[in-house]
GUTORTOR-288424 format. One line per 10 residues: number of its first residue (from 1); their letters; for each residue z, x, y negated of N, C-alpha, C, O. Coordinates in Angstrom, 1 decimal, always signed. Each point is the difference from the previous one (the first is absolute). Example, Ala and Ser with C-alpha at 12.3 -4.5 7.8 and 13.67 -1.06 7.14 Angstrom:
2
1) AS) +7.8:+13.2:+5.7:+0.0:-0.9:-1.2:+0.0:+0.9:-1.2:+0.7:+1.0:+0.0  -1.4:-1.4:-1.1:+0.0:+0.9:-1.1:+0.8:-0.8:-1.1:+0.1:+0.5:-1.1
This chain:
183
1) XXXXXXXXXX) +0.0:+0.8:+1.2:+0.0:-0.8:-1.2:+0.0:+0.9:-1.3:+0.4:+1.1:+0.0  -0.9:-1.9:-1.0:+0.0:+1.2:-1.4:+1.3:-0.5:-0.8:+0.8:-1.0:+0.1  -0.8:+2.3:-1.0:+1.1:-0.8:-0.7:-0.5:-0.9:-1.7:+0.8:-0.3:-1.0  -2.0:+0.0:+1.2:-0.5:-0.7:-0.7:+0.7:-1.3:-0.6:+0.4:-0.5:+1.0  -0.1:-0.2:-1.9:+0.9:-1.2:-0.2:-0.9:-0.6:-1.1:+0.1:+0.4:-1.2  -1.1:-1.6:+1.5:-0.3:-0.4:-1.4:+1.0:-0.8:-1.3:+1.0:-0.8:-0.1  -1.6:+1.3:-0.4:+0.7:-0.9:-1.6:-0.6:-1.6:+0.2:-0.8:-0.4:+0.8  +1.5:+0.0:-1.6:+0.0:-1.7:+0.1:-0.6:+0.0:-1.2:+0.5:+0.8:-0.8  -1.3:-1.6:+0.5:-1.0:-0.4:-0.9:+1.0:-0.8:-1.0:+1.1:-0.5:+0.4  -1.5:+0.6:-1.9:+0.0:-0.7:-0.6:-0.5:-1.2:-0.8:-0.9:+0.0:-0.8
11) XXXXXXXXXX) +1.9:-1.4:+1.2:-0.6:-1.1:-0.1:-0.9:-0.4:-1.0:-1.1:-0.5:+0.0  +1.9:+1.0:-1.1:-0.8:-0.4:-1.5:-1.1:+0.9:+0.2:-1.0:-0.6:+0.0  +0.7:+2.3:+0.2:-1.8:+0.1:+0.3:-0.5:-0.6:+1.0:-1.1:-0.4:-0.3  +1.6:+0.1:+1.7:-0.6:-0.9:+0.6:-0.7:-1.4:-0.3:-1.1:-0.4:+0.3  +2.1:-0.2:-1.0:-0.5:-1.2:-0.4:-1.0:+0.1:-1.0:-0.8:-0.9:+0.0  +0.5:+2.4:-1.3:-1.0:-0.2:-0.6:-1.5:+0.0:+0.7:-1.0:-0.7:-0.2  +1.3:+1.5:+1.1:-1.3:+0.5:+0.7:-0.3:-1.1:+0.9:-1.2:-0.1:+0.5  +2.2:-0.8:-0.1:-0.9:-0.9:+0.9:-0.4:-1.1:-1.3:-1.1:-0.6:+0.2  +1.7:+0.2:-1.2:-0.9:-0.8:-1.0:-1.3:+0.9:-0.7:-1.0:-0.6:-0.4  +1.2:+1.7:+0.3:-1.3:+0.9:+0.1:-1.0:-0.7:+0.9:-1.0:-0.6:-0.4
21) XXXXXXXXXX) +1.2:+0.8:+1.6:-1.3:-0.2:+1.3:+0.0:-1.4:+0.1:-0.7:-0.5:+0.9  +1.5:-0.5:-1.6:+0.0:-1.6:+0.0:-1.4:+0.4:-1.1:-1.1:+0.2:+0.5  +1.2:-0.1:-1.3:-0.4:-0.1:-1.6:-1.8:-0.1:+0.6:-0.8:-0.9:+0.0  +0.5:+2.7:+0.5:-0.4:+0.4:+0.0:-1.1:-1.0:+1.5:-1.2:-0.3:-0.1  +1.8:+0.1:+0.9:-0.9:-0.4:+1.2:+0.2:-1.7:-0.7:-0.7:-0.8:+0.6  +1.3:+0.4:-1.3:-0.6:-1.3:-0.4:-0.9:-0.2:-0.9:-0.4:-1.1:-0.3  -0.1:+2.1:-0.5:-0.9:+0.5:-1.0:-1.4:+0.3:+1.0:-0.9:-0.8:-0.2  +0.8:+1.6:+1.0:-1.1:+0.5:+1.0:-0.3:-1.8:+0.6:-1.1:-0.4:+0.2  +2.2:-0.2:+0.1:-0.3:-0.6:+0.8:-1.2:-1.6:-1.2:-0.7:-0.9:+0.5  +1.1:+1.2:-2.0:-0.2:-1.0:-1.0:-1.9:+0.4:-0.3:-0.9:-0.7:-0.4
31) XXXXXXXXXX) +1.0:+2.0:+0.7:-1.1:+0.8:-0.4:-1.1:+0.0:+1.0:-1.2:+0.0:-0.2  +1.9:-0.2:+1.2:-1.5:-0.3:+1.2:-1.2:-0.3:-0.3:-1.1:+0.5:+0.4  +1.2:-1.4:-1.1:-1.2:-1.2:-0.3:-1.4:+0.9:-0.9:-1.2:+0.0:-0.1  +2.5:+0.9:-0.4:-1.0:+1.1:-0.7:-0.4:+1.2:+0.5:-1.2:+0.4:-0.3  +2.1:+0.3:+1.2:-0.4:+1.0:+1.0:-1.2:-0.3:+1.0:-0.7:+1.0:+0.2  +0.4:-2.3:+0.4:-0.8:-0.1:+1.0:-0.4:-1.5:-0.3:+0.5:-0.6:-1.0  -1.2:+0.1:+1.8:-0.3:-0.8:+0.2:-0.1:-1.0:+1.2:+0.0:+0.8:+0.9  +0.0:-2.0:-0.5:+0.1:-0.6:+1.1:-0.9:+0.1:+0.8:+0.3:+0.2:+1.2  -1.8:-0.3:-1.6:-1.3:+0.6:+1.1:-0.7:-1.7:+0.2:+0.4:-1.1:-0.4  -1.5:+1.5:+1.2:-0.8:-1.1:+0.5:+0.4:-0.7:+1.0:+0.5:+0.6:+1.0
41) XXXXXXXXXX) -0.5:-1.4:-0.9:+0.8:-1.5:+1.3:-1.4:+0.6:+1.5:+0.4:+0.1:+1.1  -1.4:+0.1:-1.3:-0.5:+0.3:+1.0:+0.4:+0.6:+1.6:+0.0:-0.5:+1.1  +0.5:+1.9:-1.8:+0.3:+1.0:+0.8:+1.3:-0.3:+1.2:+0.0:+0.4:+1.1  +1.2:-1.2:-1.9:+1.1:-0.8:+0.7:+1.0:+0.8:-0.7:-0.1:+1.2:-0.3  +1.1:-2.1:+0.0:+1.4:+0.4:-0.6:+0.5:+1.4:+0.0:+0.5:+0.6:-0.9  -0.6:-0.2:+2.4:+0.5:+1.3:+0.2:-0.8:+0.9:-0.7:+0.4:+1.2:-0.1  -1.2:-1.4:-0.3:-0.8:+1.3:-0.4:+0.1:-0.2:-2.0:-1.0:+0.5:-0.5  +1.7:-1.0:-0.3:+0.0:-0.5:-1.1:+0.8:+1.3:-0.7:+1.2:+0.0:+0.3  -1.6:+0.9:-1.1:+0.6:+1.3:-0.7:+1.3:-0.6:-0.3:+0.6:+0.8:+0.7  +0.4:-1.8:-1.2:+0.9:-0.4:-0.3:+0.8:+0.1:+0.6:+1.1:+0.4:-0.5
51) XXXXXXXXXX) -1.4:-0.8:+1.9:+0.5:-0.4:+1.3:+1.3:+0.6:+0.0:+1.0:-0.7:-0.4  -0.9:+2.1:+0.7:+0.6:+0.9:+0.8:+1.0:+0.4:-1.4:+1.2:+0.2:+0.2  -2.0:+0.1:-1.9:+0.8:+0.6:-0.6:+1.2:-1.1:-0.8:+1.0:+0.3:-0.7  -1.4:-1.6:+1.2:+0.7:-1.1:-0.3:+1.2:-0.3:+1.3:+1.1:-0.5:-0.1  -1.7:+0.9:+1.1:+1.0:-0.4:+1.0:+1.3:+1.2:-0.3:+1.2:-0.2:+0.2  -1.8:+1.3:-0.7:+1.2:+1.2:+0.0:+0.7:-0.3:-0.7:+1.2:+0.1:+0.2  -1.8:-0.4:-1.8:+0.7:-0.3:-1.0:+0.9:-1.4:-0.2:+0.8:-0.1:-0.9  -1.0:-1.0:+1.8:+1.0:-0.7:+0.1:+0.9:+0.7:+0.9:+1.2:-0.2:-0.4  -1.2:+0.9:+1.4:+1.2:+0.0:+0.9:+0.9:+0.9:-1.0:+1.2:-0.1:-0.2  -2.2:+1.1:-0.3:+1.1:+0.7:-0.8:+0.1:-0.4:-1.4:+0.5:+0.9:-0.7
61) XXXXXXXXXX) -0.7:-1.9:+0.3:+0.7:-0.6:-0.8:+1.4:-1.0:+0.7:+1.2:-0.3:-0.3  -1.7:+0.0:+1.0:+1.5:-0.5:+1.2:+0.9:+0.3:-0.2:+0.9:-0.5:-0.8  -0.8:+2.1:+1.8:+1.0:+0.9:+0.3:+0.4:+0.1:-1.4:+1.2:-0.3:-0.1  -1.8:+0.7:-1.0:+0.6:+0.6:-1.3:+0.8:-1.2:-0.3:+1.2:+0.2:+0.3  -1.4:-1.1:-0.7:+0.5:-1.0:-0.2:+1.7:-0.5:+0.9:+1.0:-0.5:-0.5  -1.4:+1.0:+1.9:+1.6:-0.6:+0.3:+0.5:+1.4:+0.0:+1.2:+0.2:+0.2  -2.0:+0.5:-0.5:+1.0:+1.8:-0.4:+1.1:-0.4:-1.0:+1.2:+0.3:+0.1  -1.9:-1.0:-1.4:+0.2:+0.0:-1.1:+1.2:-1.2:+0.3:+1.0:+0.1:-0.7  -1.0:-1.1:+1.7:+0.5:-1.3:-0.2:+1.4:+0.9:+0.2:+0.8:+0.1:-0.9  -0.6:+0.7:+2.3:+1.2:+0.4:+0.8:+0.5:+1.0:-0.7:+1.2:+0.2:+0.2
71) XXXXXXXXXX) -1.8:+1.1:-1.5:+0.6:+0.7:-0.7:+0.4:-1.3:-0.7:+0.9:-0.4:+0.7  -1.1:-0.6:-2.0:+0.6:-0.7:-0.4:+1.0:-0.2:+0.3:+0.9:+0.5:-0.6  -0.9:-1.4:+1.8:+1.6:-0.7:+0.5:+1.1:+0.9:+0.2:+1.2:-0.2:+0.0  -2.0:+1.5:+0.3:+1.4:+1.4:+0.6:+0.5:+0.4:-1.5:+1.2:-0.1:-0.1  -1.9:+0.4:-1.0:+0.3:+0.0:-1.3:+0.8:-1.4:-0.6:+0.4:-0.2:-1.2  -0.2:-0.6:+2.2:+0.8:-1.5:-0.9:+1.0:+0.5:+0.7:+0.9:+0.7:-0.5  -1.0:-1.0:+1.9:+1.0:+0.3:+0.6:+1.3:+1.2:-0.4:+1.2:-0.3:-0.3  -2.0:+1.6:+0.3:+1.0:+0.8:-0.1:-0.6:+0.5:-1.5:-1.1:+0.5:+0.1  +1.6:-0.7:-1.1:-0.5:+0.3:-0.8:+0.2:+1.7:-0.3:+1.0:+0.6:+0.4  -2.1:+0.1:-1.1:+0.3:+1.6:-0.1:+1.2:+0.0:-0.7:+0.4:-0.9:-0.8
81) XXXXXXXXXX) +0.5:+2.4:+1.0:+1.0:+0.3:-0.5:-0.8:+0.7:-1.4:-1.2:+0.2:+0.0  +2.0:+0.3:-1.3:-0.2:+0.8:-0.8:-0.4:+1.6:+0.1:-0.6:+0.6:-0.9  +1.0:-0.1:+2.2:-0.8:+1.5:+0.5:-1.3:-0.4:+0.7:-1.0:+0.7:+0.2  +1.1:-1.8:+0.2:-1.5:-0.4:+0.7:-1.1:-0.1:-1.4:-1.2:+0.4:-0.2  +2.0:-1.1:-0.7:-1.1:-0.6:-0.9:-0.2:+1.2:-1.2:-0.7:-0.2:-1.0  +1.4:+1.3:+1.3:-0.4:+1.0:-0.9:-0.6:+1.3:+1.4:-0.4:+1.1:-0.5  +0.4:-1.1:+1.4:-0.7:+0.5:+1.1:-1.4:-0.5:-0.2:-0.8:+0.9:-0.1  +0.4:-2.1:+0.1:-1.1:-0.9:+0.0:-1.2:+0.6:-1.1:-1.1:+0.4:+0.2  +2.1:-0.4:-1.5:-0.9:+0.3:-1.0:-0.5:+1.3:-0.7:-0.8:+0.1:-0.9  +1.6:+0.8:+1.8:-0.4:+1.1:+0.0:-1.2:+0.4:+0.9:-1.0:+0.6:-0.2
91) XXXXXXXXXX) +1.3:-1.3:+1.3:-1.3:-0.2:+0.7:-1.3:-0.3:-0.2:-1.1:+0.4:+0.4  +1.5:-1.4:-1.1:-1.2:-0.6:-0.7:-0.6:+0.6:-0.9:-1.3:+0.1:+0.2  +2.0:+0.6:-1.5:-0.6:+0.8:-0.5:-0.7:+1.2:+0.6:-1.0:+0.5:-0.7  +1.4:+0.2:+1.9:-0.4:+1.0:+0.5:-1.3:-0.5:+0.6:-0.7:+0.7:+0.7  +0.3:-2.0:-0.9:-1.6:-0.7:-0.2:-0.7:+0.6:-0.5:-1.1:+0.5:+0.3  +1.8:-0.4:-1.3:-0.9:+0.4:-1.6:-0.7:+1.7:-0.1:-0.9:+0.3:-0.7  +1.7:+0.4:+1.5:-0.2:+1.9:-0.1:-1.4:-0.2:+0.1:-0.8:+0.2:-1.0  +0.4:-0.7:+2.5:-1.5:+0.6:-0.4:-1.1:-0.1:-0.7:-1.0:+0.6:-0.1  +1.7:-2.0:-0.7:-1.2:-0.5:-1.4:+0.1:+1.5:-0.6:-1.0:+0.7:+0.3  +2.0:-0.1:-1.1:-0.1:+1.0:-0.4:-1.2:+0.9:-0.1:-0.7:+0.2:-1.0
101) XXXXXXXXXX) +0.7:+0.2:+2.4:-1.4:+0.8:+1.0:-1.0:-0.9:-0.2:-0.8:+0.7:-0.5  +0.3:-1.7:+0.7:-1.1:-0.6:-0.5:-0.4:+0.1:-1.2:-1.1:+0.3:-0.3  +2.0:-0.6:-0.6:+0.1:+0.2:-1.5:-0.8:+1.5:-0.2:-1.0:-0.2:-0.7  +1.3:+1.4:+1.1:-0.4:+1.0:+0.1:-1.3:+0.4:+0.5:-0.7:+0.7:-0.7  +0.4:-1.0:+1.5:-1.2:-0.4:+1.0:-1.2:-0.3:-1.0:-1.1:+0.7:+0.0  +1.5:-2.4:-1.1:-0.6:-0.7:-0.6:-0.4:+1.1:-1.1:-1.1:+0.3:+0.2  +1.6:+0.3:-1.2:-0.1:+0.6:-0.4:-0.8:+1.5:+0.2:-0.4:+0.7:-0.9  +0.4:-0.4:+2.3:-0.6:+1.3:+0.4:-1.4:-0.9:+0.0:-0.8:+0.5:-0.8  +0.4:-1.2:+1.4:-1.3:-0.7:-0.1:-0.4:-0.4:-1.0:-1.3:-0.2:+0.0  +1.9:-0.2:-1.4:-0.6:-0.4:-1.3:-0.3:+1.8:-0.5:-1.0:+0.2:-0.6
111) XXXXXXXXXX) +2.0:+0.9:+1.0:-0.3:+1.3:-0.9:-1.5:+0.7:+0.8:-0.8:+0.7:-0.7  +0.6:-1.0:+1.9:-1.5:+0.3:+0.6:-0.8:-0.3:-0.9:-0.7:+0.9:-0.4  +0.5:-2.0:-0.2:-0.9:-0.3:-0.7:-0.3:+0.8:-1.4:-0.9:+0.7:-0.3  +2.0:-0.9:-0.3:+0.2:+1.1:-1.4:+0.3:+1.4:+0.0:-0.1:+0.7:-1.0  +0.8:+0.0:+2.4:+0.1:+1.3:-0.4:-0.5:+0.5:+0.9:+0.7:+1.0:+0.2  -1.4:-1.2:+0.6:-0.8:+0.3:+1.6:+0.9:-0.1:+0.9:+1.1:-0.4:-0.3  -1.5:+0.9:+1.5:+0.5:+0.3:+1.6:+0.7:+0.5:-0.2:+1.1:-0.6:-0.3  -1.1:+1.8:+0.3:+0.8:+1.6:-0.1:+1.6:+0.2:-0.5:+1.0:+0.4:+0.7  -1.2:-0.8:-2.7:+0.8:-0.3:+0.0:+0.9:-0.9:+0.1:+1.2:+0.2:-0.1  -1.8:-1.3:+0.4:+0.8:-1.5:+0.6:+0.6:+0.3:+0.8:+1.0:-0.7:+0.1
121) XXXXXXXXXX) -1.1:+1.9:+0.9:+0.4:-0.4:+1.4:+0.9:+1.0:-0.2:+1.0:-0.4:+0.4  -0.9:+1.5:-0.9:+1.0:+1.0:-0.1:+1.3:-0.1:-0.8:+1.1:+0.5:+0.1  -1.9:-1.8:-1.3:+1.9:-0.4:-0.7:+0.3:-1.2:+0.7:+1.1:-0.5:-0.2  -2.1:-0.1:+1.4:+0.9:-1.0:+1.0:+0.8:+0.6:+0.7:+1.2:-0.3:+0.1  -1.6:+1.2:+0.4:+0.6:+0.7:+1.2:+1.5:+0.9:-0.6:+0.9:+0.5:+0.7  -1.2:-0.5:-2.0:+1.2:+1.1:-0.2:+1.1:-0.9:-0.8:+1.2:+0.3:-0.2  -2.0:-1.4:-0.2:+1.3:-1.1:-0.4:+0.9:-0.4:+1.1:+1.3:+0.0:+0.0  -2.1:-0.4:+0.9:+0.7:-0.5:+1.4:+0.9:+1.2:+0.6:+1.1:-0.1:+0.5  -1.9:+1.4:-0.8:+1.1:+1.2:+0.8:+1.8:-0.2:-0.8:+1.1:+0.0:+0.5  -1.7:-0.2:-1.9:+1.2:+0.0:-0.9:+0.8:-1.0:-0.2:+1.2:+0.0:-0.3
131) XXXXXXXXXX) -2.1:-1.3:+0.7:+1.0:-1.6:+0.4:+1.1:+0.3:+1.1:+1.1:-0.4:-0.2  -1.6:+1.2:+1.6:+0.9:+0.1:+1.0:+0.3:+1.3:-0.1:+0.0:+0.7:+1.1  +0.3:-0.1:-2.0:+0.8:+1.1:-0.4:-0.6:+1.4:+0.7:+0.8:+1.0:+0.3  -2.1:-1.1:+0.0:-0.2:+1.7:+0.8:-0.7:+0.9:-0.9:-1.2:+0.1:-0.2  +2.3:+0.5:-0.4:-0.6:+0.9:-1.7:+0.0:+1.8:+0.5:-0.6:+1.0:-0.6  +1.3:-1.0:+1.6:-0.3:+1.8:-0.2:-1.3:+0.3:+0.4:-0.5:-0.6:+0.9  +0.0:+1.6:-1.6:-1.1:+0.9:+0.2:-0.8:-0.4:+1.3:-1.2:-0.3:+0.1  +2.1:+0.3:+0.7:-0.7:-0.1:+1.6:-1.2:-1.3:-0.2:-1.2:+0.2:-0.1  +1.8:-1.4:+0.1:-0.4:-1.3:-0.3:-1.0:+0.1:-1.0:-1.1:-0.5:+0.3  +1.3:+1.1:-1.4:-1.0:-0.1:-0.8:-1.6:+0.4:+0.1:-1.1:-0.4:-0.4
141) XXXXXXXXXX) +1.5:+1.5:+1.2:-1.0:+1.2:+0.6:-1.1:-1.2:+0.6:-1.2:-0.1:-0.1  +2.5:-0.7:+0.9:-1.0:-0.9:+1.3:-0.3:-1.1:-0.5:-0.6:-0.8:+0.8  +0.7:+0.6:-1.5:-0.5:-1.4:-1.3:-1.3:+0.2:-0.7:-0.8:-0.9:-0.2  +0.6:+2.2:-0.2:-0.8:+0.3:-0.5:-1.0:+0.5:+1.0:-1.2:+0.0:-0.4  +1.4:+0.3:+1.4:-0.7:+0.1:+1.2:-0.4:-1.0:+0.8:-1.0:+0.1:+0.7  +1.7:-1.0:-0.8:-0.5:-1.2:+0.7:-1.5:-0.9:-1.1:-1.1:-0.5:+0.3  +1.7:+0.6:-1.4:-0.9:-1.1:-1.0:-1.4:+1.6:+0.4:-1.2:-0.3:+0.2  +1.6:+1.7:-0.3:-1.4:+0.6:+0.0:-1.1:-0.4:+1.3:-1.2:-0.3:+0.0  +2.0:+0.3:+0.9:-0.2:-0.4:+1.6:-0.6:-1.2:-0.1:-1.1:+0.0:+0.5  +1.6:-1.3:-1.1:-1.1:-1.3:-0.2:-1.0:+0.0:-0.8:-0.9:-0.7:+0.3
151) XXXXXXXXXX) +0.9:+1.5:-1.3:-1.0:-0.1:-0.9:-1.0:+0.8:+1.2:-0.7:-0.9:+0.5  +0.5:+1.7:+0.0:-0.3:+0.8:+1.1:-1.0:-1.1:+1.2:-1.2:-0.2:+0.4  +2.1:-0.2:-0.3:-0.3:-1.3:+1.4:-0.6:-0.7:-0.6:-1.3:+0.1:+0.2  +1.6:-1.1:-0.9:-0.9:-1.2:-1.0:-1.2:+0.6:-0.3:-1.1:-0.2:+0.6  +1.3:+1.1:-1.8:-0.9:+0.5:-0.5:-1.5:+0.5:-0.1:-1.0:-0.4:-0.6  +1.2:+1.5:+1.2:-0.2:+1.1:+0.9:-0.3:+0.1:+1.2:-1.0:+0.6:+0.3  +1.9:-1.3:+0.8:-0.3:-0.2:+1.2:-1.2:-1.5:+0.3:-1.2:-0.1:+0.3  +2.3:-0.7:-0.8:-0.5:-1.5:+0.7:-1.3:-0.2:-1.1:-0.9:-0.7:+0.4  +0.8:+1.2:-1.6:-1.1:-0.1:-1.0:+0.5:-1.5:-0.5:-0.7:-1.0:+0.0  +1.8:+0.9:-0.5:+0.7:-1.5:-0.7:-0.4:+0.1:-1.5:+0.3:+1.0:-0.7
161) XXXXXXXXXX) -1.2:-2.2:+0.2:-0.6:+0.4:-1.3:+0.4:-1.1:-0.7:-0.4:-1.2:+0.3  +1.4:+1.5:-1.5:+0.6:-0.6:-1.2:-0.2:-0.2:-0.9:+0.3:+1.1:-0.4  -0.8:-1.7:-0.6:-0.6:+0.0:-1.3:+1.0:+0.4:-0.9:+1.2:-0.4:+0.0  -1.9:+1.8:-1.2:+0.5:+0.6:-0.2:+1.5:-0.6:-1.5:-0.5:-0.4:-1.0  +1.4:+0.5:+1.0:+0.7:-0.3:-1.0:+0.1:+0.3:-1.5:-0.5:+1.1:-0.4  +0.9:-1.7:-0.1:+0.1:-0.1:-1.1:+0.4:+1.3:-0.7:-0.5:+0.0:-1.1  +1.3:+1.2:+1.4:+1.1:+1.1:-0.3:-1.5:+0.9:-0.2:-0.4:+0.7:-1.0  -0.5:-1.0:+2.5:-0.8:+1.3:+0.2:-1.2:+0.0:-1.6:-0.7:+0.9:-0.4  +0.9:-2.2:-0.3:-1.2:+0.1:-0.9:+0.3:+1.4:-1.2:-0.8:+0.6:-0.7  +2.1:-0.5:+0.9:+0.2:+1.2:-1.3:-0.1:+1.5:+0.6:+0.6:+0.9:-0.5
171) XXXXXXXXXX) -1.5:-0.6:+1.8:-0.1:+1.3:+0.3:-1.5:+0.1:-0.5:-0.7:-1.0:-0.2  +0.0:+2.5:-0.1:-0.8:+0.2:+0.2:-1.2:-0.1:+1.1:+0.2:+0.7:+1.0  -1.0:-1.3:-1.2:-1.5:-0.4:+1.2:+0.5:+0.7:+0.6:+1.0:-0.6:+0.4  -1.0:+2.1:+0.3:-0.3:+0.7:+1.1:+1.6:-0.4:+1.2:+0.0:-0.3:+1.2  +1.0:+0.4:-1.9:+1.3:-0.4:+0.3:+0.4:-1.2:+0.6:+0.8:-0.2:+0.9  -1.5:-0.6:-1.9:+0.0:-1.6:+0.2:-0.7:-0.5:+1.4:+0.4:-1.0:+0.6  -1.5:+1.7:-0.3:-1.0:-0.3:+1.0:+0.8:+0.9:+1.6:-0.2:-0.4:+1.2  +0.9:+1.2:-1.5:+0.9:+1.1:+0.8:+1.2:-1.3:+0.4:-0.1:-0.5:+1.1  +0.9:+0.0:-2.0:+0.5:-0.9:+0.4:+0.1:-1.3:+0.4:+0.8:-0.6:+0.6  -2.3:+0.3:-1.1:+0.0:-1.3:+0.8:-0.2:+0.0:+1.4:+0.4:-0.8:+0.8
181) XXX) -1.4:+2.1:-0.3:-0.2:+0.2:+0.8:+1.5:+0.4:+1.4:+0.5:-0.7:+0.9  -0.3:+2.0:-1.6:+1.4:-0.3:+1.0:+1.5:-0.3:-0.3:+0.9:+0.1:+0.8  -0.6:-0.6:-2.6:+1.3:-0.6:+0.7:+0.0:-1.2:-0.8:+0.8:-0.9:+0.1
């Protein structure tokens, strides 16, 4: 046997996330009509594109549903204590971290456009080294090694062709055409 012991879930994130997957599979399930369509009466029922993605999405709108009924009643029943409901919402916020990283992300893809590849990708990579704190020398070396390494691959290797940005208009012709070309 291991000595493994899981942790007991918390009700209040539990309960967000199954009204999450309620929300969400009764939405997919509202949307059908727009995802696909029912098909020709010809062929016979079973064969109707709907069919199958309608049958899934009721059952699992079901399940969600008495997920959501039986967290409810356990939440009346015993109602959370105050370390639960400050456990809960810490949780919940720890939802939120990876927006952060997207946030970043979003931004490394709007600076492609205006300051090219190259550098886009070297102050992504070295913001993120510096978000999760890997600052000595070592890290940096490989940050800057890695963004040289993709511009490399993309570039260079796979022949990935970008339209050139806005930054590169203030170099001179011969430079300008040097960089669009590889970074």
């Amino acid at each position: 046997m291991s000595d493994f012991t899981e942790t007991e879930a918390n009700r209040i994130e539990s309960f967000a996330l199954t009204l999450l997957f309620a929300a969400l599979s009764v939405t997919l399930l509202a949307g059908i009509g727009i995802a696909t369509r029912w098909g020709p009466e010809s062929a016979g029922w079973w064969t109707r594109p709907m069919l199958m993605p309608g049958i899934a999405l009721v059952l699992l709108v079901g399940a969600n549903l008495i997920t959501l009924a039986r967290d409810v009643a356990d939440l009346r029943r015993n109602p959370p204590s105050l370390a639960e409901r400050v456990e809960g919402r810490a949780l919940l916020l720890g939802w939120l971290r990876p927006v952060e990283f997207l946030a970043y992300y979003g931004i490394y893809v709007f600076a492609i456009q205006h300051a090219g590849y190259f550098p886009s990708t070297l102050i992504f990579i070295m913001v993120l080294m510096f978000r999760v704190r890997l600052t000595t020398p070592r890290w940096i070396i490989a940050g800057l090694g890695a963004a040289l390494f993709m511009v490399a691959v993309f570039r260079m290797g796979l022949g990935v062709w970008m339209p050139a940005p806005e930054l590169y208009e203030y170099f001179p012709d011969g430079v300008r055409s040097a960089l669009i070309r590889w970074f």
